[in-house]
C-alpha positions, 0 to 999 in steps of 0.5 A: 168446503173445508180445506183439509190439511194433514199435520205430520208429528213425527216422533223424532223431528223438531218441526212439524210438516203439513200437507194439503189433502184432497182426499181421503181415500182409506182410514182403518186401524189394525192391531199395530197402528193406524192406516190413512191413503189421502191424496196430495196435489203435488205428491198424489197418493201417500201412505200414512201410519199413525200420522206420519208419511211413510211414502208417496207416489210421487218421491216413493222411488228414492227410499226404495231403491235406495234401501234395496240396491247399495247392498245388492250391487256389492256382490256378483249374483245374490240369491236370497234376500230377507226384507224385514217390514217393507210390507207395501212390496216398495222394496221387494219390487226393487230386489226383484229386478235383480236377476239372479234372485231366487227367493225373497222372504217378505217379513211385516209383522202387520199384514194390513200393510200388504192389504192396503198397498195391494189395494191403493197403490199397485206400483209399489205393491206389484212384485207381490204376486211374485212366485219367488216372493214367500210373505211371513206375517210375524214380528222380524225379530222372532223371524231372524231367531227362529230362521235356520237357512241363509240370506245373501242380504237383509234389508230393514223397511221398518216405521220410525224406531218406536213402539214394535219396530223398537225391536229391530234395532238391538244389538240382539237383533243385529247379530241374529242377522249376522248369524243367518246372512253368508259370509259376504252377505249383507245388512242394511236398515234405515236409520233417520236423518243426519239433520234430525236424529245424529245421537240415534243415528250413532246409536245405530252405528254403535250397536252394528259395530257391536255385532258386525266387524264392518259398519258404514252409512250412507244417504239419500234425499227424500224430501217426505222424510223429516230432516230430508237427508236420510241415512241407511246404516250398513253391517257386514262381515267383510264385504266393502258396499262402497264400491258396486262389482256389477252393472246397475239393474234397469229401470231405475229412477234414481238410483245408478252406479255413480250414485252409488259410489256417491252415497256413503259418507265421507270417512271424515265426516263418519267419524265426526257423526261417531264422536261421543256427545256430538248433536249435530253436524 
């Protein structure tokens, strides 16, 4: 028998990653891009969309925990809470251990997402079922424009900046979430890899700091993600995520409070990402 590998391009990094295969338990294509759950010997089952990972069962843990709780830990008791993509649940599962939260709206504009994580992976899937999780299968962007209440944080689960997830990634966009989040709310979006994507990495901080008063970033290694050293970008409108003000959720793998006050990058090493021109650290 053949051994299967799978090529991994993503649209950005300067390599190429391959992963053994020995399995493919789902291939299927929806209006917006292509499905595949094959099994990997190290990393068990892994999503793919449009040939690029976008987690595993293995290392799943440390994006989603650490897209969620950086910014849920930088107020006292958050209520409401906009997951923009993330249709999977990874990140809903962790906003939900958070005990004060009352509503979390689920917002990917391509619901076989949903259906396949439900499916093939129930871990990442099983705060779905939730009573306080309320599902919106429509693009984020239009969400955020025609949403009229307010959210304590939004968070950004998005594919990789191209094609129909561009549109979460405008200064528009980003100032749609300034208006519908509290006065301490906050927002936070994945933003590529500091080894791979530092000029993407700055555009992102530039269009924040365009639309938010504060701006910062921070990090998490994961190693299914091109360049390994992932960043988050975080826009608010005061309030300082560097330092949590409660006691970290359990259980958590990965992350905690000394995490926390570990992740964001330096101030000097910020405004070396920030200089104009710069390709790499």
């Amino acid at each position: 028998m053949a051994e299967i590998k799978l090529f991994e391009k993503d649209p950005y990094a300067p390599i190429r990653y391959v992963y053994e295969v020995d399995q493919v338990l789902y291939r299927g294509r929806s209006p917006y891009q292509e499905f595949a759950v094959v099994t990997n010997p190290f990393f068990g089952r892994m999503l793919i969309l449009d040939g690029v990972v976008q987690f595993t069962e293995r290392d799943e843990f440390y994006y989603h925990e650490m897209l969620a709780h950086p910014a849920l830990h930088a107020m006292q008791a958050p209520r409401t809470v906009i997951v923009i993509g993330g249709g999977d649940g990874g990140v809903v599962r962790e906003v939900l251990k958070h005990p004060t939260i009352e509503k979390v709206y689920l917002v990917d504009i391509d619901e076989e997402v949903t259906h396949v994580a439900r499916e093939y992976f129930p871990t990442v899937s099983s705060g779905l079922s939730d009573p306080r999780v309320v599902e919106r299968p429509m693009d984020g962007a239009i969400f955020l424009k025609e949403f009229e209440g307010k959210a304590d944080v939004i968070l950004v689960d998005s594919t990789d900046i191209v094609g129909f997830a561009k549109s979460l990634f405008t200064e528009d966009f980003f100032r749609q979430a300034r208006r519908v989040l509290e006065a301490h709310g906050v927002f936070v979006t994945l933003s590529e890899s500091l080894h791979f994507h530092l000029p993407l990495v700055r555009e992102v901080q530039n269009r924040l700091r365009a639309a938010f008063p504060v701006a910062d970033l921070y990090t998490a290694p994961i190693a299914t993600y091109p360049g390994n050293w992932w960043c988050f970008a975080v826009g608010s409108q005061g309030t300082d995520c560097r330092v949590p003000v409660r006691d970290a959720v359990t259980p958590t793998r990965y992350y905690c409070t000394d995490i926390h006050r570990s992740c964001f990058i330096p101030r000097f090493l910020y405004d070396r990402i920030m200089e104009e021109g710069r390709e790499s650290l």
